[in-house]
Backbone as CSV, one residue per row, in Angstrom:
resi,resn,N_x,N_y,N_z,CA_x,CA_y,CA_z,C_x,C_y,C_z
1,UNK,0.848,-1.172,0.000,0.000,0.000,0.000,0.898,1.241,0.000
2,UNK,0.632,2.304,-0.564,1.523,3.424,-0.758,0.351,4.383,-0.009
3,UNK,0.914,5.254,0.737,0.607,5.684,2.127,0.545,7.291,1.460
4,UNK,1.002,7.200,0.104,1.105,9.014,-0.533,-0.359,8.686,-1.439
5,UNK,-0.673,7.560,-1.974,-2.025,7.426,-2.819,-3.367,7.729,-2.538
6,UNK,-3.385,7.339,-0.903,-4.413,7.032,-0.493,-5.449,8.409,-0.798
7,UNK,-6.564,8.408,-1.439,-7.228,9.077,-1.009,-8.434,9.764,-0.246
8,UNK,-7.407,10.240,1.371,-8.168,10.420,2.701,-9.229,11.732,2.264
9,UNK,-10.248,11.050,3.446,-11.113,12.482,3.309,-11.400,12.464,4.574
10,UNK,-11.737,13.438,5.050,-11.718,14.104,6.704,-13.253,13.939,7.019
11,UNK,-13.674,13.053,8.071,-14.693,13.131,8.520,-15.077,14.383,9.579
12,UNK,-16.209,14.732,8.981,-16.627,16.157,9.651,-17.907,15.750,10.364
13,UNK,-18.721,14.589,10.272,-19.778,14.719,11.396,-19.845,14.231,12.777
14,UNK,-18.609,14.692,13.754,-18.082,14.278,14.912,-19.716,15.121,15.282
15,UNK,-20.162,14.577,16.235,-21.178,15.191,17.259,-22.563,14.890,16.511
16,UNK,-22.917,14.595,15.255,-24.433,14.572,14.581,-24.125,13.161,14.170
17,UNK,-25.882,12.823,14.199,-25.962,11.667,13.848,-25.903,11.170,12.641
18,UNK,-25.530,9.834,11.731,-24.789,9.829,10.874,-25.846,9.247,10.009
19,UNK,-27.290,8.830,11.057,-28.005,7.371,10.455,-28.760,8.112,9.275
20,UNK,-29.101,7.286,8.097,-29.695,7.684,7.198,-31.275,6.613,6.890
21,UNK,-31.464,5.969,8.226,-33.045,5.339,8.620,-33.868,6.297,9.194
22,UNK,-35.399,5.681,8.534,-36.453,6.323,8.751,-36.410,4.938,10.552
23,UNK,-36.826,5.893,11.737,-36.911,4.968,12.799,-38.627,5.168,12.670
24,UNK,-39.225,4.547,13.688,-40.631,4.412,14.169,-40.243,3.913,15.671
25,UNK,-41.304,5.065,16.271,-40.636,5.398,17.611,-42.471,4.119,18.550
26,UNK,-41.963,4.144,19.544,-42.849,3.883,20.715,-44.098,4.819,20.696
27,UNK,-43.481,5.978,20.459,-44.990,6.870,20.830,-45.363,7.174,19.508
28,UNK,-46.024,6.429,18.754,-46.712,6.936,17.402,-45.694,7.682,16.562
29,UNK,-44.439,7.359,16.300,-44.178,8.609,15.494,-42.798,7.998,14.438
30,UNK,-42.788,8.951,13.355,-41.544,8.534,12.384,-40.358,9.500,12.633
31,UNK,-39.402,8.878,12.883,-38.193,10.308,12.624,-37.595,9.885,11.648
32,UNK,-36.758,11.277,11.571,-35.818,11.372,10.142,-34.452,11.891,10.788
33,UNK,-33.271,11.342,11.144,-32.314,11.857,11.553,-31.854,12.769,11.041
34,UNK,-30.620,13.552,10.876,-29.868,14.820,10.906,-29.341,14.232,9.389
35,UNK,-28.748,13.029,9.348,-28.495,12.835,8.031,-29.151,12.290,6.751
36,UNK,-30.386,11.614,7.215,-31.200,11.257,6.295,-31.675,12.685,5.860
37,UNK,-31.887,13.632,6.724,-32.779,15.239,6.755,-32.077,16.113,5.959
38,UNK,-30.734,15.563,5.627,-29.605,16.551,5.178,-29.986,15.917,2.994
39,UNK,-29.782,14.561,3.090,-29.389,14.158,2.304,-30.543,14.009,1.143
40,UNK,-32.045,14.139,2.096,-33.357,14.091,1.067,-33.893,15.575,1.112
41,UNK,-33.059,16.732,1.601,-33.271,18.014,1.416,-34.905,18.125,2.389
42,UNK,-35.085,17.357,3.673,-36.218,17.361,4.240,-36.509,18.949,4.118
43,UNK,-35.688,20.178,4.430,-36.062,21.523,4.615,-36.897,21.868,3.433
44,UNK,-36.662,21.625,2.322,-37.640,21.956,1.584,-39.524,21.907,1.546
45,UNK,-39.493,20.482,2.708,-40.923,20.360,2.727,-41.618,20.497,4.185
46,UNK,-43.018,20.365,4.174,-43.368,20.720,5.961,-44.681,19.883,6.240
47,UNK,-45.118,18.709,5.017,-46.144,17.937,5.207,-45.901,16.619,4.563
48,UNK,-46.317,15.918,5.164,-46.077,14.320,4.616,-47.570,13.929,4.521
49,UNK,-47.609,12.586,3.687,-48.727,11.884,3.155,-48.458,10.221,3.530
50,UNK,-48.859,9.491,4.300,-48.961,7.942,4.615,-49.504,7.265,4.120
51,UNK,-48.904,6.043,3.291,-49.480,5.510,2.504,-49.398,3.622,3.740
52,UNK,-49.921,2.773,3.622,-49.980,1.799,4.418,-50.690,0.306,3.080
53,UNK,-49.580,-0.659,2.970,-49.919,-1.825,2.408,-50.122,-2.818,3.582
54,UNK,-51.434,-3.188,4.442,-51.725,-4.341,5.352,-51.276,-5.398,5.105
55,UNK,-51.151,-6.056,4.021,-50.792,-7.434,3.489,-49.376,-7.666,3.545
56,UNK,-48.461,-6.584,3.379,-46.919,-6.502,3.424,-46.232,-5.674,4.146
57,UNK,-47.276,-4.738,4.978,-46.760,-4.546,5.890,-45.465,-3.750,5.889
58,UNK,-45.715,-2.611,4.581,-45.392,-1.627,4.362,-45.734,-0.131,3.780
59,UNK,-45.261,0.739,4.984,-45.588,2.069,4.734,-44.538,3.264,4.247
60,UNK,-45.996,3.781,3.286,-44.849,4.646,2.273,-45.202,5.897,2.812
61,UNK,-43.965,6.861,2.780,-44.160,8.258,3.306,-43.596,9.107,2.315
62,UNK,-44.308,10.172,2.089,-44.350,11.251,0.247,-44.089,12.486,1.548
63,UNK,-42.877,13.040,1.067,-42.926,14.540,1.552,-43.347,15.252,0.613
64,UNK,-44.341,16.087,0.890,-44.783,17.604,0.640,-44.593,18.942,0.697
65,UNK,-44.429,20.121,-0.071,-44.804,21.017,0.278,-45.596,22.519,0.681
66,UNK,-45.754,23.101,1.085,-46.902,24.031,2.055,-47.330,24.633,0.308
67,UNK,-49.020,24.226,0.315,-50.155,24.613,-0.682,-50.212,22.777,-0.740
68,UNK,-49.907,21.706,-0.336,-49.582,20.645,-1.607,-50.600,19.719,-0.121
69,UNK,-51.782,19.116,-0.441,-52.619,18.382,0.488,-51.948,17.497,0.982
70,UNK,-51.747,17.569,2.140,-51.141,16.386,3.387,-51.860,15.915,4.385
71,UNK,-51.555,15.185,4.954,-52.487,14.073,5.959,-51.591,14.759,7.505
72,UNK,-50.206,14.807,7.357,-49.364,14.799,8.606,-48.455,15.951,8.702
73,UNK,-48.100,17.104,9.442,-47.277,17.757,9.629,-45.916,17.435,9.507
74,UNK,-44.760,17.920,8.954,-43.396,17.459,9.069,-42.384,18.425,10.345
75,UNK,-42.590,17.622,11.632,-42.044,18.370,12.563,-40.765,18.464,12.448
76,UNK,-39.995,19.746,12.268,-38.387,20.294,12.176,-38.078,20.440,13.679
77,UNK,-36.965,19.641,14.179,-35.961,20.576,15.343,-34.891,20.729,14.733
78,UNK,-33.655,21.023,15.631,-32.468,21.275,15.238,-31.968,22.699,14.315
79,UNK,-30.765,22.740,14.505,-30.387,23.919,13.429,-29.302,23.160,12.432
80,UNK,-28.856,24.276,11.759,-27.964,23.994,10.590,-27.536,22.462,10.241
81,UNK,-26.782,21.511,10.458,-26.195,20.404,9.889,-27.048,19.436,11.230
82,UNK,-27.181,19.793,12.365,-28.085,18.936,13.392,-29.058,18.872,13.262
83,UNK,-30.149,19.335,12.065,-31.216,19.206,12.050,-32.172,17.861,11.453
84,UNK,-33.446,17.768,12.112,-34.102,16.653,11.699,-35.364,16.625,11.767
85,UNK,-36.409,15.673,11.318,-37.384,15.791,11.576,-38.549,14.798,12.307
86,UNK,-39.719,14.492,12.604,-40.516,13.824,13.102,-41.885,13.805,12.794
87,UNK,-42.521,13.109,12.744,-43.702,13.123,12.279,-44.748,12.235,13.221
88,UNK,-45.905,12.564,13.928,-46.522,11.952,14.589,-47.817,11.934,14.472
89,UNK,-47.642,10.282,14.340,-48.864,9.652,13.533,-49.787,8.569,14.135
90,UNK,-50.642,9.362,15.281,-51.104,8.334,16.049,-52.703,7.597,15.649
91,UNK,-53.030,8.233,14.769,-54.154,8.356,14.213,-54.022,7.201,12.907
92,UNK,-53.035,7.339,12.342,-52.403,6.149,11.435,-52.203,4.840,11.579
93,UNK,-51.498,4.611,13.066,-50.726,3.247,13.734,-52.566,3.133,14.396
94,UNK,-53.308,3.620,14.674,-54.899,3.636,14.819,-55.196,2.594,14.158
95,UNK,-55.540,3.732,13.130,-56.274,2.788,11.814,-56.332,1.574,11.772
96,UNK,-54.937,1.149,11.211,-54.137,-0.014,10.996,-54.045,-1.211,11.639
97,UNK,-54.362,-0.605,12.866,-54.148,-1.641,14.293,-52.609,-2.012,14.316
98,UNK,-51.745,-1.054,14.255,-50.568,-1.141,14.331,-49.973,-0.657,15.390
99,UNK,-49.600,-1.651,16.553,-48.782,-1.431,18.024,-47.395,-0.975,17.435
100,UNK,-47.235,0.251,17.595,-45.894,0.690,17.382,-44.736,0.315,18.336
101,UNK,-45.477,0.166,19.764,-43.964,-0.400,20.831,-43.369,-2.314,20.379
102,UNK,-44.225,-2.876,19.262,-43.885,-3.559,18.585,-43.295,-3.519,17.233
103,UNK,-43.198,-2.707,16.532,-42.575,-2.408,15.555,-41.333,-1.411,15.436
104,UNK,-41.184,-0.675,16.705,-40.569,0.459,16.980,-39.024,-0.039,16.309
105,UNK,-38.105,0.921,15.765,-36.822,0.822,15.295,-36.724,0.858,14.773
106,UNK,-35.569,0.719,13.786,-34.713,1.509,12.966,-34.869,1.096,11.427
107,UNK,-35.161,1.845,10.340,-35.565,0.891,9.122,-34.968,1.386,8.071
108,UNK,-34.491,0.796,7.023,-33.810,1.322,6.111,-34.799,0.842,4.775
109,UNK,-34.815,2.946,4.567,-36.161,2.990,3.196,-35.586,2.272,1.758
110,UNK,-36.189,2.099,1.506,-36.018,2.175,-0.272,-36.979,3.436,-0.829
111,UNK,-36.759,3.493,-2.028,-36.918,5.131,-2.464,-37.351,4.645,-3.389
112,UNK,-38.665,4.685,-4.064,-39.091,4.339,-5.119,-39.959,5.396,-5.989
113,UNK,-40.217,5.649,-7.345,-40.867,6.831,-8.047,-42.303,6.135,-8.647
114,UNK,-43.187,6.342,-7.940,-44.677,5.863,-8.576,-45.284,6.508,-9.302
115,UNK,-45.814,6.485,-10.507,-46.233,7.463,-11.169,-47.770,7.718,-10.730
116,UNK,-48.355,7.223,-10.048,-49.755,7.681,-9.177,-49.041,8.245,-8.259
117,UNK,-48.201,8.143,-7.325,-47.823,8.886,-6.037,-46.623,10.345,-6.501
118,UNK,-45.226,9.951,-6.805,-44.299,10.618,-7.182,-43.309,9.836,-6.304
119,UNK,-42.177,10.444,-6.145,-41.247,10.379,-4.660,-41.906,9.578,-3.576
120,UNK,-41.860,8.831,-3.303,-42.064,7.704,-2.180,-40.913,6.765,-1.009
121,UNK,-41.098,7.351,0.052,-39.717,6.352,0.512,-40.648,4.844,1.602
122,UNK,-40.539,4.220,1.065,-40.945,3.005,1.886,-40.293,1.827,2.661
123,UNK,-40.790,1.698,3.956,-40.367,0.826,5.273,-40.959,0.224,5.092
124,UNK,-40.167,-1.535,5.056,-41.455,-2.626,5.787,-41.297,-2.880,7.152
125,UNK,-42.091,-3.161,8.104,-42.317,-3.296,9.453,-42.516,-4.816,9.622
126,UNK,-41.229,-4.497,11.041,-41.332,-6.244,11.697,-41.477,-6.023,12.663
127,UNK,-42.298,-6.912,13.368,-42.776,-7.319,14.670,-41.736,-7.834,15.360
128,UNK,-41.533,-7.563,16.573,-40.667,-8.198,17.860,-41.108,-8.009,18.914
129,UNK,-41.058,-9.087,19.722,-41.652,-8.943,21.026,-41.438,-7.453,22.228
130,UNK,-42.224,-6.850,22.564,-42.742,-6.138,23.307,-41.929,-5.957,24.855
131,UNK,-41.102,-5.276,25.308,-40.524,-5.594,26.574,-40.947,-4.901,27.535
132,UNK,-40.847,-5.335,28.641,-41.503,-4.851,29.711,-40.662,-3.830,30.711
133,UNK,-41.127,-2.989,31.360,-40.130,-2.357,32.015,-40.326,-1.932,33.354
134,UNK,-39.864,-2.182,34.620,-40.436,-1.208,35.871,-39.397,0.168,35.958
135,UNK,-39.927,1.295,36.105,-38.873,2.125,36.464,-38.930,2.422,38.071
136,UNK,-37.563,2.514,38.501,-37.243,2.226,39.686,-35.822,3.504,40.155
137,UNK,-36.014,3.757,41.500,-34.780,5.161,41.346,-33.870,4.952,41.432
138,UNK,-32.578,5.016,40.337,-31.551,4.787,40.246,-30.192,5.221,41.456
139,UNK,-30.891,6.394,42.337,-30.554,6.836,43.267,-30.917,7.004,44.178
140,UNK,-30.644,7.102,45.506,-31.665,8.006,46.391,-31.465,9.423,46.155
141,UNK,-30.200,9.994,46.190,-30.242,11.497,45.748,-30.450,11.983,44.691
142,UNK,-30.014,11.506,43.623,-30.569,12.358,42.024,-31.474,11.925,41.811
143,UNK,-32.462,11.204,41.931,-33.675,10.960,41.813,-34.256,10.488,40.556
144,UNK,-32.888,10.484,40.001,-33.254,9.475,38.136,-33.630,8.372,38.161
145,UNK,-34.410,8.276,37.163,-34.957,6.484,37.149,-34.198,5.954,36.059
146,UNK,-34.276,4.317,35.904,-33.799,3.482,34.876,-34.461,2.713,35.134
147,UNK,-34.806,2.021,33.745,-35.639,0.676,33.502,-35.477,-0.750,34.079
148,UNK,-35.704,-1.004,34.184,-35.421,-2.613,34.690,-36.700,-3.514,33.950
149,UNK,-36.546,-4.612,33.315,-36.767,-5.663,32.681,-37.808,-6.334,33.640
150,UNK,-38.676,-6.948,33.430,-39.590,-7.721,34.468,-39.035,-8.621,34.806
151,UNK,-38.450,-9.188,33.252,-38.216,-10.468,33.276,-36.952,-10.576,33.737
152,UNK,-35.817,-9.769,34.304,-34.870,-9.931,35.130,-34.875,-9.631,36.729
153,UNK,-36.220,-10.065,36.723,-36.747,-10.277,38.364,-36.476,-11.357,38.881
154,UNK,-35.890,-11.973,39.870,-35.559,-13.220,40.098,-37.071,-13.655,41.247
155,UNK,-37.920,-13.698,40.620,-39.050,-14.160,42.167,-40.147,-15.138,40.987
């Protein structure tokens, strides 16, 4: 290996997150990390549209923008290169009869162009068992809690 060839490039996203998955959270909702948000130009839009296949158990999400009919708000935090978004869709995982603290995590879209829809990025959703949690005070003085497992109860 010749050590003058190589060509290095300097990683610059020390501190932001790098993931480029759509997650599905516990509490009804989709995020879009800092780099997926960077890389599909999320700033451009501020409404999404949910599309849901029952049989396969995949949902497609169309960003929009403001004049353009949407079903869901596209919630922005963050600033400049930390920014991201969320979308909360409790009314959706409703419908569907879809337990999100069962499906919750991390999914990597495919990006597909429908000519009835346009731009489409679609997740399929897997089921995994459901965990249980007691929260209990991690301290007596700081008064933080942490989870504990049921099932690492010894009784």
């Amino acid at each position: 290996m010749d050590i003058n060839s190589l060509n290095l490039e300097k990683f610059e996203g020390r501190g932001s997150k790098t993931s480029r998955w759509i997650s599905v959270t516990k509490s009804n909702s989709f995020g879009f990390p800092p780099a997926f948000f960077k890389e599909n130009e999320l700033d451009k839009f501020s409404k999404v549209n949910l599309y849901f296949d029952p049989n396969e158990k995949v949902v497609g999400i169309q960003f929009l923008k403001d004049g353009e009919e949407a079903s869901f708000a596209l919630n922005k935090y963050g600033k400049e290169n930390k920014q991201g978004a969320s979308v909360v869709a409790k009314s959706f995982f409703t419908e569907y009869g879809i337990q999100a603290s069962r499906v919750s995590g991390r999914y990597e879209p495919i990006v597909a162009d429908r000519p009835d829809i346009g731009k489409i990025f679609l997740i399929q959703l897997e089921e995994h068992e459901e965990e249980s949690f007691i929260e209990t005070p991690a301290s007596e003085s700081g008064g933080d809690y942490q989870g504990i497992r049921v099932e690492d109860i010894p009784f």
